[in-house]
BAFI-3210 file (N, C-alpha, C; in Angstrom, 3 decimals, decimal comma, padded with zeros to 6 digits):
// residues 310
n [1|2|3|4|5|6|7|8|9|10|11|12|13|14|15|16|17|18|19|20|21|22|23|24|25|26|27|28|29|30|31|32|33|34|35|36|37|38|39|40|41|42|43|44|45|46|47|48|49|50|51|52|53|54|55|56|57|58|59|60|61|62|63|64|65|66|67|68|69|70|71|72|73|74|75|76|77|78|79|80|81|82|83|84|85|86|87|88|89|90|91|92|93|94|95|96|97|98|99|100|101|102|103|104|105|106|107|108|109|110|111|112|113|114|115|116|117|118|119|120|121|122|123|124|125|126|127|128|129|130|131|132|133|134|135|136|137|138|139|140|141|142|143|144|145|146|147|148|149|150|151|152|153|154|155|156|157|158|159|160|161|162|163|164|165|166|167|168|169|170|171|172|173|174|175|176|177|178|179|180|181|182|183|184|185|186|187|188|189|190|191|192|193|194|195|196|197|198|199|200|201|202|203|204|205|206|207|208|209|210|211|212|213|214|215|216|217|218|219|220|221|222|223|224|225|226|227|228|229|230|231|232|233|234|235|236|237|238|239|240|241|242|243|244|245|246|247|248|249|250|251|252|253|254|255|256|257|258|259|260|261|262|263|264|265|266|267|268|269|270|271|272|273|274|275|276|277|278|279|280|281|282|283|284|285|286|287|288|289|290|291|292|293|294|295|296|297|298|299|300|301|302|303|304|305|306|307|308|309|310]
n.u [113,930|113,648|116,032|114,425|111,793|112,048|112,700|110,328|108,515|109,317|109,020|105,628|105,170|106,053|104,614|102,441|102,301|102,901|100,507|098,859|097,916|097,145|094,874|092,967|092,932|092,036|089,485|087,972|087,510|085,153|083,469|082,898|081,792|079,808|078,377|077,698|078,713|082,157|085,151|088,276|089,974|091,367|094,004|095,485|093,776|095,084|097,443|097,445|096,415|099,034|100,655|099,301|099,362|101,593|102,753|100,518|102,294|104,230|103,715|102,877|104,299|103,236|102,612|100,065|097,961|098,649|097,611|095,113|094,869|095,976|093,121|091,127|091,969|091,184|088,499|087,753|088,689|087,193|084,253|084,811|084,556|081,825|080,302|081,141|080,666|077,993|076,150|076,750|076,848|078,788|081,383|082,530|084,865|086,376|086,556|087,932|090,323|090,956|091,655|093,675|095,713|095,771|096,359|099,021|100,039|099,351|100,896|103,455|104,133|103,570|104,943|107,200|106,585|106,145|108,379|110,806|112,091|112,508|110,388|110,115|109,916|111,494|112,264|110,379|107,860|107,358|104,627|104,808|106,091|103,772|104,586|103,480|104,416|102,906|101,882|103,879|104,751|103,328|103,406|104,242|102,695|102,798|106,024|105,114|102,865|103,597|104,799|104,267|102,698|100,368|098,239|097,970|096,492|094,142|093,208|092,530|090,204|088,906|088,187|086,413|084,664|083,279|082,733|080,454|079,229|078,024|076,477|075,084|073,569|071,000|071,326|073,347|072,247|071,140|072,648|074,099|071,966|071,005|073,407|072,597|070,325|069,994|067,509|065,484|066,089|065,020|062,860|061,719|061,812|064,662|067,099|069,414|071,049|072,062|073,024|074,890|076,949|077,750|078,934|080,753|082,570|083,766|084,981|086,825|088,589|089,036|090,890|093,020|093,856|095,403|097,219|098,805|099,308|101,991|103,235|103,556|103,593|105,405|107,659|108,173|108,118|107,168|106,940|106,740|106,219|105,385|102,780|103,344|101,681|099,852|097,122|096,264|096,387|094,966|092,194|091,935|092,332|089,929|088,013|089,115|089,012|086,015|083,945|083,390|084,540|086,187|087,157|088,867|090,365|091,474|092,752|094,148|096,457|097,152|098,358|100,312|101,985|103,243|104,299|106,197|107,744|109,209|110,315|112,043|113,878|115,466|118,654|119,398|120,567|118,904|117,851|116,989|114,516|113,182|112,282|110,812|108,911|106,842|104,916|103,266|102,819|101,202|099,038|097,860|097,406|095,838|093,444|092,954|092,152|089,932|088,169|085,537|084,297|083,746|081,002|080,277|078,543|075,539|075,183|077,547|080,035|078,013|076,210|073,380|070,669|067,800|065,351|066,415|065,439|066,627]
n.v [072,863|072,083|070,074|068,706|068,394|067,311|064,727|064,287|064,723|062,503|060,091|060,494|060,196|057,497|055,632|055,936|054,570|052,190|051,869|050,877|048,397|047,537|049,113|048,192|045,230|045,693|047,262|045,358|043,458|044,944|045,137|042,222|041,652|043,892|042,839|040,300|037,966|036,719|037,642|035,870|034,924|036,849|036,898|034,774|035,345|037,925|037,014|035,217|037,059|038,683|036,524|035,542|037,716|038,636|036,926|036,802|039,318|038,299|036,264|037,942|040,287|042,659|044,729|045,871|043,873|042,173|043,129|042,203|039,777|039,603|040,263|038,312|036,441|036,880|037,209|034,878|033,284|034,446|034,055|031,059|031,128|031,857|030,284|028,234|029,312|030,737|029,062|026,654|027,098|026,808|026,820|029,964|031,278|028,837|028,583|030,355|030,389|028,042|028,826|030,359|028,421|027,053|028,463|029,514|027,167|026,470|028,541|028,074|025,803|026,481|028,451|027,132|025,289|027,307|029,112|027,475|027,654|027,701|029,592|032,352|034,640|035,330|038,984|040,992|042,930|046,103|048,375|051,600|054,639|057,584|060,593|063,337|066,143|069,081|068,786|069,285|071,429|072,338|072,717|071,052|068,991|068,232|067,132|064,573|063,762|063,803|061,506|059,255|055,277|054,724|053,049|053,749|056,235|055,113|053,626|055,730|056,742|054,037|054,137|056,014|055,840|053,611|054,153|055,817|054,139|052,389|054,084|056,073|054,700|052,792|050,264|049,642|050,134|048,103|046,113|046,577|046,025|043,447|042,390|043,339|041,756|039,261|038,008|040,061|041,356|039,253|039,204|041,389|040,971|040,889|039,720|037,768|035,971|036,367|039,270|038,727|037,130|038,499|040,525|039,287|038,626|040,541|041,331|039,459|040,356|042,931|042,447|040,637|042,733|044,344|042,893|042,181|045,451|044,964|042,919|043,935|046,797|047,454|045,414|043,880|041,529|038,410|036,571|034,397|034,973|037,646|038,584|039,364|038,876|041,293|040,477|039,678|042,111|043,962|043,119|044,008|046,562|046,906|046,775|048,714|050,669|050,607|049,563|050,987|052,869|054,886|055,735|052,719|053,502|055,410|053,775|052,142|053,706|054,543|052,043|051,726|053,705|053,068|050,627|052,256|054,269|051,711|051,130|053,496|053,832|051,169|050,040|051,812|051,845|049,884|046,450|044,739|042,754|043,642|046,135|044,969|043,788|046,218|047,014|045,331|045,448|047,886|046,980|045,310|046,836|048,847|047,146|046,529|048,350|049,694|047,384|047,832|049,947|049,775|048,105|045,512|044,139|042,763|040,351|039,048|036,716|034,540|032,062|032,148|030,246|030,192|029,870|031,440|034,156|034,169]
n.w [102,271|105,674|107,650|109,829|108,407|105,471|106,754|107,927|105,532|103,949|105,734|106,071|103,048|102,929|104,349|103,392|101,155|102,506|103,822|101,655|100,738|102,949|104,009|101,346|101,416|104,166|103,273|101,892|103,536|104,980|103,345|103,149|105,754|106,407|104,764|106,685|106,097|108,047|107,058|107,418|105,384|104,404|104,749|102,976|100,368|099,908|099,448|097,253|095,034|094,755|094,134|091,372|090,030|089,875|088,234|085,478|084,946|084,664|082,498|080,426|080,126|080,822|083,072|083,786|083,329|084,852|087,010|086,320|086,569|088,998|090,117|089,057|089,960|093,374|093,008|092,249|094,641|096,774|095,762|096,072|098,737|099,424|097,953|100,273|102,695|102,457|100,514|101,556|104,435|105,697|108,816|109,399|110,440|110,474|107,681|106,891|108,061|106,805|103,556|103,967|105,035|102,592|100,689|100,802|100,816|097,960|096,602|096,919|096,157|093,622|092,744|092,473|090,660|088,130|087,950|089,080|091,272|095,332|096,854|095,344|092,982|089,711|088,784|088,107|085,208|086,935|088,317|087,052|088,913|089,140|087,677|088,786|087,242|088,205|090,491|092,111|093,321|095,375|098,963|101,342|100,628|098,033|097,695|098,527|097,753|094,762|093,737|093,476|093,417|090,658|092,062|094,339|094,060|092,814|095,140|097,044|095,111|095,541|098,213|098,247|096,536|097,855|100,260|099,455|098,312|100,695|102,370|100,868|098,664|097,580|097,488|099,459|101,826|101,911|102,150|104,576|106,224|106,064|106,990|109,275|110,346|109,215|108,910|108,957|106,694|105,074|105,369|103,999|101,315|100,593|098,437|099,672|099,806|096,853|097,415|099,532|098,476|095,965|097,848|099,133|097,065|095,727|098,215|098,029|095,809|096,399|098,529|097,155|095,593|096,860|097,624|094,693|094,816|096,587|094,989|092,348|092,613|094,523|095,253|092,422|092,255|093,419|096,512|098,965|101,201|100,914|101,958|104,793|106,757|107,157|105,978|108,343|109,965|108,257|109,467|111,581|111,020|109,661|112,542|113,984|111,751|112,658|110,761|108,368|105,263|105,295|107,963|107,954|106,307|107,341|109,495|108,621|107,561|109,887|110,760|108,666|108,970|111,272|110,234|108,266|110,153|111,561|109,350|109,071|111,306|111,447|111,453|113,676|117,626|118,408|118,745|115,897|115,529|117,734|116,473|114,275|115,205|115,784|114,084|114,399|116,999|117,683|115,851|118,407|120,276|119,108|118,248|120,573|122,121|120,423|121,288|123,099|121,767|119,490|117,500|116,031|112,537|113,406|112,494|111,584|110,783|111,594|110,908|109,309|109,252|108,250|105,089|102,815|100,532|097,644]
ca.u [113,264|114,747|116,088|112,927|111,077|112,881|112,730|108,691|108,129|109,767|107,960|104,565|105,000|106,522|103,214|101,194|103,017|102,720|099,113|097,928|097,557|096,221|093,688|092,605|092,635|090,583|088,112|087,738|086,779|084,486|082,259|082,052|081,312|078,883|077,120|077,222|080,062|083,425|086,108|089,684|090,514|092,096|095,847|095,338|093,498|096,131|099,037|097,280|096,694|100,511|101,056|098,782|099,497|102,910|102,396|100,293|102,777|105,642|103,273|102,079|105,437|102,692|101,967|098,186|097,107|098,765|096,802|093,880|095,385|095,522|092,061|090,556|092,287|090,641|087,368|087,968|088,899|085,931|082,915|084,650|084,597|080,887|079,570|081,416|079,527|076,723|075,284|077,130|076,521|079,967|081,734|083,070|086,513|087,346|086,432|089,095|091,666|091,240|091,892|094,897|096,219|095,524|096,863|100,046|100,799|099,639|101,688|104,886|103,770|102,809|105,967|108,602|106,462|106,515|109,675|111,529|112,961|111,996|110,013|110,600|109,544|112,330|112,052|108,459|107,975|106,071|104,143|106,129|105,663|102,895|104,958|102,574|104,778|102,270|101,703|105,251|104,758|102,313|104,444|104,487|101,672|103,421|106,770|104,627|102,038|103,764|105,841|103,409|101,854|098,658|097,724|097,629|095,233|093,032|092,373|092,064|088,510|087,737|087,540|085,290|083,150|082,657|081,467|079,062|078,023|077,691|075,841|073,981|072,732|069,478|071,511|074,363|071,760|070,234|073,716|073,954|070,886|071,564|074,422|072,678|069,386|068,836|065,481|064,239|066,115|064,610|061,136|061,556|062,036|065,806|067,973|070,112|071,946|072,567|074,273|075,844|077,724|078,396|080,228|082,197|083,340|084,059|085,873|088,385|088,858|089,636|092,386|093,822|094,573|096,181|098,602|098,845|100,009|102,675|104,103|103,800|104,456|106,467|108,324|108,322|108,616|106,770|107,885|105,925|106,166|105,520|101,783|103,538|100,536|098,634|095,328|095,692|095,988|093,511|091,031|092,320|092,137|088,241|087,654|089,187|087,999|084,404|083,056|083,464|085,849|086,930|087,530|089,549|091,351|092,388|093,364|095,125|097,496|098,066|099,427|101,318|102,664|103,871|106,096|107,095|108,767|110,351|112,369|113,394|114,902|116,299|120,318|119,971|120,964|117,605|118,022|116,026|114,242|111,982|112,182|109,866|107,255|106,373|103,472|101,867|102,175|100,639|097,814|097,018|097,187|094,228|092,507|092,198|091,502|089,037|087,315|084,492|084,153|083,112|080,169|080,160|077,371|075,385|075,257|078,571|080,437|077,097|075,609|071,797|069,544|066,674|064,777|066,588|065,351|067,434]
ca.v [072,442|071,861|068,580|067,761|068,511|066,421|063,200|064,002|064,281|061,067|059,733|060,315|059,584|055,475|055,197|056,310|053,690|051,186|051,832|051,093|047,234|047,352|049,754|047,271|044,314|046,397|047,624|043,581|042,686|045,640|044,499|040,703|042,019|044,277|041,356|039,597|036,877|036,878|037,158|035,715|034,656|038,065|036,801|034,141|036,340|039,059|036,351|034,994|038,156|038,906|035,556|035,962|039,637|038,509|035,320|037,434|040,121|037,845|035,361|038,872|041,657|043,802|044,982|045,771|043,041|041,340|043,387|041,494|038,409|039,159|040,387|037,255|035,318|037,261|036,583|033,015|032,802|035,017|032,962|030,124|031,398|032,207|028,995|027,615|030,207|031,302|027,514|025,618|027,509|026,275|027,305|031,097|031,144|027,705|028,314|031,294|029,732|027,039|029,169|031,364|027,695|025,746|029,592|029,100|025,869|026,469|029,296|027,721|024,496|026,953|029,045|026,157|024,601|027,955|029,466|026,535|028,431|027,861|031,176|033,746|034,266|036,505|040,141|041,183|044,769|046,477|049,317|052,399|055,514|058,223|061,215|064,260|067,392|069,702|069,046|069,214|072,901|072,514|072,913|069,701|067,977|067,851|065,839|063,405|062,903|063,533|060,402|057,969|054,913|054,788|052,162|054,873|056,727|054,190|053,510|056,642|056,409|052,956|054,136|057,003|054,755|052,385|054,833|056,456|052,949|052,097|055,220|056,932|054,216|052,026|048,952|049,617|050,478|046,887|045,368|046,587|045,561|041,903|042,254|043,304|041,157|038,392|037,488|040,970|041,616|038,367|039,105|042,454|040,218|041,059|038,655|037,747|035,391|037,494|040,194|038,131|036,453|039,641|041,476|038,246|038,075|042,109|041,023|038,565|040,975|044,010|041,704|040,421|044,137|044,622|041,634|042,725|046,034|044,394|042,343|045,095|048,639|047,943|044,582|043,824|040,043|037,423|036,063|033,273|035,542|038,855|039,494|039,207|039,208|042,331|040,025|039,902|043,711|044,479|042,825|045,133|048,016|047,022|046,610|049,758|051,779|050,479|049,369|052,267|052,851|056,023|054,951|051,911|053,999|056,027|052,850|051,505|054,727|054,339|050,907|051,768|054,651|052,199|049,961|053,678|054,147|050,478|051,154|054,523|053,579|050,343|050,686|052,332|051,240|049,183|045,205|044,587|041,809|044,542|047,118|044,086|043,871|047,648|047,425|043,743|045,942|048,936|046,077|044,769|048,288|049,408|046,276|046,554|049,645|049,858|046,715|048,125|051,522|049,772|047,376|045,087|044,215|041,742|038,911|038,620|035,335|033,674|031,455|032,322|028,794|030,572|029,992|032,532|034,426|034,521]
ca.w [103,499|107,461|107,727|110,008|107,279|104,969|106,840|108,115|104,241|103,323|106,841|105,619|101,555|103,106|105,836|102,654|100,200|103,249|104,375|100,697|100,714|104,534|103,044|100,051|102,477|105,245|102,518|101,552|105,249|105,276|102,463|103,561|107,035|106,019|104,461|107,403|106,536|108,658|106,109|107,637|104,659|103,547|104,073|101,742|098,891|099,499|098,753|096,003|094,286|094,822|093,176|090,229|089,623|089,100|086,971|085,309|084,272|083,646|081,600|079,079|079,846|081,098|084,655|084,119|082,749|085,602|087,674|086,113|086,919|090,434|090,772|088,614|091,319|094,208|092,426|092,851|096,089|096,780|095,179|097,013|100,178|099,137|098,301|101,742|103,840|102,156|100,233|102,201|105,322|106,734|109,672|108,466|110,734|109,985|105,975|106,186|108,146|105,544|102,754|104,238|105,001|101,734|099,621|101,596|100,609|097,081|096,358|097,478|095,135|092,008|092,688|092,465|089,630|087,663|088,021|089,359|092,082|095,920|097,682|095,053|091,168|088,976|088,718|086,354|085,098|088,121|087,612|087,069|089,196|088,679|088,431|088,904|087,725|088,478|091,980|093,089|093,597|096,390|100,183|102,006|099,992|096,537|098,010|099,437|096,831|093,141|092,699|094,600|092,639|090,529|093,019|095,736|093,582|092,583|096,211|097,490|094,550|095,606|099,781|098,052|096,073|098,977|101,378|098,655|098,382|101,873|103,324|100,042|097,963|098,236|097,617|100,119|102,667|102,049|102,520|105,993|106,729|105,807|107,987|110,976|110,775|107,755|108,832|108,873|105,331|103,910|105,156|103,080|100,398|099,753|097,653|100,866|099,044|095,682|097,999|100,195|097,131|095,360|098,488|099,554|095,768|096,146|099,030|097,381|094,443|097,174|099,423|095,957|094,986|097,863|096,966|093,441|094,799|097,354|094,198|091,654|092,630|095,169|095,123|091,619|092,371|094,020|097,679|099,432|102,817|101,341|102,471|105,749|108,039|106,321|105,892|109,690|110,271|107,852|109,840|112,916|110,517|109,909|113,603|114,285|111,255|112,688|109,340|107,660|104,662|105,695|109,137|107,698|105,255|108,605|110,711|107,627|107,920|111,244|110,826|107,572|109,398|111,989|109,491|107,808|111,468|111,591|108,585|108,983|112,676|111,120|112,058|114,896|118,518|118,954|117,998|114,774|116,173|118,456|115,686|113,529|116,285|116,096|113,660|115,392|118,450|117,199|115,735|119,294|121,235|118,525|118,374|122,571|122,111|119,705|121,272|124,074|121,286|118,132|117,527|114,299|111,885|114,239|112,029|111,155|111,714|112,350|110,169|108,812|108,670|107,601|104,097|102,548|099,271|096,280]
c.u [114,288|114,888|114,805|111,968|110,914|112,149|110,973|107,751|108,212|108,967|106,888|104,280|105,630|105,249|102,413|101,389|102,569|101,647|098,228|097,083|096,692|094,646|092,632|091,833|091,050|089,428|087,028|086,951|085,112|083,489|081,350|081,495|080,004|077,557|076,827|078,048|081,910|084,685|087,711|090,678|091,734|093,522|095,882|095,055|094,538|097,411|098,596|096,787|097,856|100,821|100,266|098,899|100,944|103,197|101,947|101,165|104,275|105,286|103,401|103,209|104,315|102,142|100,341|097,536|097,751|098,091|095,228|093,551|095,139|093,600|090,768|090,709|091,507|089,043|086,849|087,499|087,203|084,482|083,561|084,413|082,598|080,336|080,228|080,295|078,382|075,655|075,507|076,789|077,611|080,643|082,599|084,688|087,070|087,472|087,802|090,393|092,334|091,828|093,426|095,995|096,478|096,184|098,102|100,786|101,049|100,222|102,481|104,870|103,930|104,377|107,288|108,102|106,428|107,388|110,728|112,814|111,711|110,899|109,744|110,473|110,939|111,773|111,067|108,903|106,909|105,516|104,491|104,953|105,069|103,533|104,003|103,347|104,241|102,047|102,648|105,682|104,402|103,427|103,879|103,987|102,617|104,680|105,817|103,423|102,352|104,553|105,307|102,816|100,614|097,688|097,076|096,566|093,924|093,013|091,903|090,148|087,988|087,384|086,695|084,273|082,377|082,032|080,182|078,320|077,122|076,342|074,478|073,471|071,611|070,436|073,068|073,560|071,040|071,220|073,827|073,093|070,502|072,483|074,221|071,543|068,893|067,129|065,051|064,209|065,565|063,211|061,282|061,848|063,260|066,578|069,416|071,184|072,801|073,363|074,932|077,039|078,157|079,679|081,374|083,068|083,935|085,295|087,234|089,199|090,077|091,465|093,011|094,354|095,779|097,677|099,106|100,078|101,643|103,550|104,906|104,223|104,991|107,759|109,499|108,770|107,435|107,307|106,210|105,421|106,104|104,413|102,406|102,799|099,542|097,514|095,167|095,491|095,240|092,215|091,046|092,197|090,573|087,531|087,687|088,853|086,188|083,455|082,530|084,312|086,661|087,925|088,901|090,668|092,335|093,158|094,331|096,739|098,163|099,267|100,277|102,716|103,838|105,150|106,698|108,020|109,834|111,195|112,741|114,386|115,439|117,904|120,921|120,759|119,914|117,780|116,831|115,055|112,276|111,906|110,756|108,486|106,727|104,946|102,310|101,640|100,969|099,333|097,290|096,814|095,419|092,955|091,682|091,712|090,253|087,525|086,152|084,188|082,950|082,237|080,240|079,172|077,127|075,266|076,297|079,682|078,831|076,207|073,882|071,198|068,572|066,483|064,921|066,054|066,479|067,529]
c.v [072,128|070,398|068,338|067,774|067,511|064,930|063,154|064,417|062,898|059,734|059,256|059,775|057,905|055,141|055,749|055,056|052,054|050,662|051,277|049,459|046,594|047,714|048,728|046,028|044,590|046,928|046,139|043,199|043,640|045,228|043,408|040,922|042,532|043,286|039,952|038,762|037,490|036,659|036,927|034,993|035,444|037,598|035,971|034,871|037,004|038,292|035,816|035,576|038,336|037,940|036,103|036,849|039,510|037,214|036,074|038,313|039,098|037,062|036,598|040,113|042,862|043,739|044,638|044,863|041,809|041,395|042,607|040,131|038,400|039,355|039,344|036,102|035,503|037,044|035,873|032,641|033,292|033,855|031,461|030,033|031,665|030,891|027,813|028,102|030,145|029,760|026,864|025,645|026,625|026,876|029,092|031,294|030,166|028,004|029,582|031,217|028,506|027,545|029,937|029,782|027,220|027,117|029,245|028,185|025,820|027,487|029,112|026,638|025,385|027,680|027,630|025,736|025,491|028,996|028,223|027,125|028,110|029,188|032,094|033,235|035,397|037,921|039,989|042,895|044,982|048,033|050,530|053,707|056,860|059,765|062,749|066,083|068,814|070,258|069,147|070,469|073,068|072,131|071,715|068,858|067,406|067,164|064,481|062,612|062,962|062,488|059,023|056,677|055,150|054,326|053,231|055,243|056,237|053,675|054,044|057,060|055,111|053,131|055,228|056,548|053,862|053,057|055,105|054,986|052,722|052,879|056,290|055,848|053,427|050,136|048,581|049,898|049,023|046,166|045,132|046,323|043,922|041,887|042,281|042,405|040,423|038,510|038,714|041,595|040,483|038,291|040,291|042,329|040,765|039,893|038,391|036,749|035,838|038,587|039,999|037,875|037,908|040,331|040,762|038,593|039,774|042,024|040,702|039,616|042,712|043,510|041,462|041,670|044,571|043,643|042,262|044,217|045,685|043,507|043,554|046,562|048,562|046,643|043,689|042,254|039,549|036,866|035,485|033,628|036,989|039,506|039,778|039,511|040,083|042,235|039,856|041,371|044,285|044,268|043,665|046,456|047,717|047,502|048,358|050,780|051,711|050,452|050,333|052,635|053,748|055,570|053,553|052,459|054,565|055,196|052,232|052,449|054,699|052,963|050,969|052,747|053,437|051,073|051,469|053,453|053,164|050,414|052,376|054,548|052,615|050,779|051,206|051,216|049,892|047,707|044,830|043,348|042,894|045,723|046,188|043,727|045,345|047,604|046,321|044,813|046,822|047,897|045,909|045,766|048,552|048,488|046,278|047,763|050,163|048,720|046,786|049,524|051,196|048,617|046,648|044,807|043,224|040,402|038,307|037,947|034,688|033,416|031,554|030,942|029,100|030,344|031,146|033,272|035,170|035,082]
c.w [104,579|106,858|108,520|108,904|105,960|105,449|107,610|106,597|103,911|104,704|106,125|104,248|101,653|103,882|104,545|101,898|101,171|103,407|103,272|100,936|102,215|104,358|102,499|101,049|103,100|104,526|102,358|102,673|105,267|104,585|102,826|104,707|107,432|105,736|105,547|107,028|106,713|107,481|106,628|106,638|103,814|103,363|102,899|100,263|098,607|098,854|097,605|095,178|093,904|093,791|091,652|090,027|088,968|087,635|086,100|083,864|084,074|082,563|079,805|078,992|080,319|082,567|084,877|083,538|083,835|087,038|087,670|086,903|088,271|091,122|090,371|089,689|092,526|094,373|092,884|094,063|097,166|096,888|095,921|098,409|100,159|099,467|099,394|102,601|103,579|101,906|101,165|104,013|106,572|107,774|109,025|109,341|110,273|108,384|105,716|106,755|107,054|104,222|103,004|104,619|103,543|100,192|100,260|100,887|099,010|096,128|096,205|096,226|093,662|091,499|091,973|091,186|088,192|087,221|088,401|090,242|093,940|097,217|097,028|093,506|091,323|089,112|087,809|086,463|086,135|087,225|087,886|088,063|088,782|088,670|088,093|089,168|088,328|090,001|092,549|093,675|094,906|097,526|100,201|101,268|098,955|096,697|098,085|098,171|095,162|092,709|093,795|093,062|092,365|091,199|094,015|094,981|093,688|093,732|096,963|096,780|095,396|097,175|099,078|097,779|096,905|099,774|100,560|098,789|099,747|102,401|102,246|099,108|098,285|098,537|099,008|101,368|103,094|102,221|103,891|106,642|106,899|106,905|109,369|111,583|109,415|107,724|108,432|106,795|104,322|103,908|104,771|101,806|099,473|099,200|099,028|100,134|097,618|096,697|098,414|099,377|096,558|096,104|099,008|098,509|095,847|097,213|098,724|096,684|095,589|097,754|098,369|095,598|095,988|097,930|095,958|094,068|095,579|096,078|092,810|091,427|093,831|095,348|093,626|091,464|093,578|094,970|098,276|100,847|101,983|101,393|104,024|106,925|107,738|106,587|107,544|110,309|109,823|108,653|111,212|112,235|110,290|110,777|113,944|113,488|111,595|111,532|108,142|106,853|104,491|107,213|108,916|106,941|106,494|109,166|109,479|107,708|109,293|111,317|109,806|108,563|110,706|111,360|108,707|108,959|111,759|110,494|108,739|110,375|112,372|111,103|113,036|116,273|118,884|118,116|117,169|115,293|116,954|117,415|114,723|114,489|116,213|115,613|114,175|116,361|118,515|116,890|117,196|120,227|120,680|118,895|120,244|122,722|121,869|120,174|122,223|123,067|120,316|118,106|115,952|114,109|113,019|113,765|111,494|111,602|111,895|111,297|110,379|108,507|108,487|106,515|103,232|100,690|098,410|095,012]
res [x|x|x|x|x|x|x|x|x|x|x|x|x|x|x|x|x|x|x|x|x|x|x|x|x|x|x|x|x|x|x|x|x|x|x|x|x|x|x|x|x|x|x|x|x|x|x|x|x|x|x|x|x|x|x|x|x|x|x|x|x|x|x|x|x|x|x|x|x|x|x|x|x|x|x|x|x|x|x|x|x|x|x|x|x|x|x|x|x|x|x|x|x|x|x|x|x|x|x|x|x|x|x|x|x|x|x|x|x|x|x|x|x|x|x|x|x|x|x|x|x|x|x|x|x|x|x|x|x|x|x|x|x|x|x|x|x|x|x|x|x|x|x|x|x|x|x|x|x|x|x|x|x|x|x|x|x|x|x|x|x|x|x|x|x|x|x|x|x|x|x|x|x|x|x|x|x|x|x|x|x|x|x|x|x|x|x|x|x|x|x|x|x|x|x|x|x|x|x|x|x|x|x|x|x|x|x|x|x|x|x|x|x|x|x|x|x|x|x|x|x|x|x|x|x|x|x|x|x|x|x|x|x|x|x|x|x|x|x|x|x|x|x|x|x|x|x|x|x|x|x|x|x|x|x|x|x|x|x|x|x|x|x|x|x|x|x|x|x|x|x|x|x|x|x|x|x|x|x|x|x|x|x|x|x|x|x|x|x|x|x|x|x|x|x|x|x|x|x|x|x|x|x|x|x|x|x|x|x|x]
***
């Protein structure tokens, strides 16, 4: 291959590697959204996935079962964020600034008290790369996609499964419908509370993977800063995929593609400093962009006091 060739291979296979956990995240938002509660909780989930994913695999020597770990955690965080919003019918920004605060703190706490190190667990086994001799034949494609993680895979199914859900099933059709008008979905006597609860907890479990992958297939360690904002771009990759998990999968790429770019210009003449703003920027270009285009569910963020059936 040309040298351009070369380095717009290795380009696209780092903005694919990048985009995955934005992805995961932005799928997470899409669900709770769907259902009508605001999820800003995602940075939190995503770091305490990361954490538990690694705890996890250093507690058992095995990656995927630390994968469990993180998505048992996501769970959690999930069903709490649930019975805040949903029973509790608590404020839904404050309940996920609360959580991306109160994960924060207990990360840093869990870290020092289980490794006994400040910021940062030891090296864990991550999960090794998928290598796909077969496809390495194929022109441009087969660089880019035979030595990618399983992670990548397995989210490239779960944005498939989510649309099928979303758009062809009976019960993904009654989600969005919750989302855009309780009353009318609870005088059609849907379980507004049973779905609600399900796609929050869907939620957690999504943003946690997205941690998980960020500790595991590509870090291979635990850091107290390494969702580094993510759960906030995911929610800009929602906005701008317009609630759609295709759409999100797209806007997720764009912003991966955007830190791809900030490290392969790292060294140059440009002071690193403005090289680390590239992908926020890239976030608030879309987000302004995207914000007179796209319309969200209408009940989302906004607390239901109706008599709801369960």
């Amino acid at each position: 291959m040309a040298e351009w060739q070369v380095v717009l291979v290795s380009l696209v296979a780092s903005a694919i590697r990048m985009s995955v956990p934005i992805i995961l995240a932005g799928l997470g938002g899409t669900f709770s959204e769907r259902a009508g509660i605001a999820n800003i909780g995602l940075e939190g989930m995503m770091l305490m996935g990361a954490f538990a994913g690694t705890a996890g695999a250093y507690l058992t020597n095995n990656p995927w079962l630390g994968v469990l770990f993180g998505l048992l955690a996501g769970a959690l965080l999930g069903l709490l964020l649930a019975v805040l919003t949903v029973t509790f019918k608590a404020n839904q920004m404050v309940t996920g600034i609360g959580i991306n605060t109160f994960i924060q703190g207990l990360t840093a706490v869990l870290t020092s008290t289980v490794w006994g190190t400040k910021g940062y667990s030891p090296t864990v086994e991550g999960i090794p790369v998928l290598h796909l001799t077969w496809l390495e034949k194929v022109p441009f494609l087969g660089p880019i996609l035979s030595q990618q993680s399983p992670l990548v895979w397995l989210t490239l199914l779960v944005v498939g499964i989510s649309w099928v859900f979303f758009f062809k099933t009976k019960t993904g059709l009654r989600v969005r419908a919750l989302g855009e008008n309780p009353d009318a979905a609870n005088a059609a006597g849907l379980p507004v509370d049973r779905l609600r609860y399900g796609c929050v907890i869907i939620s957690g479990m999504l943003a946690a993977a997205g941690g998980v992958y960020l500790s595991l297939a590509r870090a291979n360690l635990f850091s107290i800063k390494i969702s580094g904002g993510r759960g906030f771009i995911a929610l800009a990759a929602n906005t701008f995929g317009n609630w759609n998990p295709i759409g999100v999968m797209g806007a997720g790429f764009v912003f991966g593609l955007g830190e791809a770019v900030q490290i392969q210009i790292l060294g140059g003449q440009i002071p690193p400093q403005f090289i680390g703003m590239l992908p926020y920027l890239i976030t608030i270009a879309a987000v302004c962009g995207a914000v007179h285009k796209v319309r969200p569910p209408a009940a989302a963020g906004k607390q239901y006091e109706g008599t709801i059936t369960t």
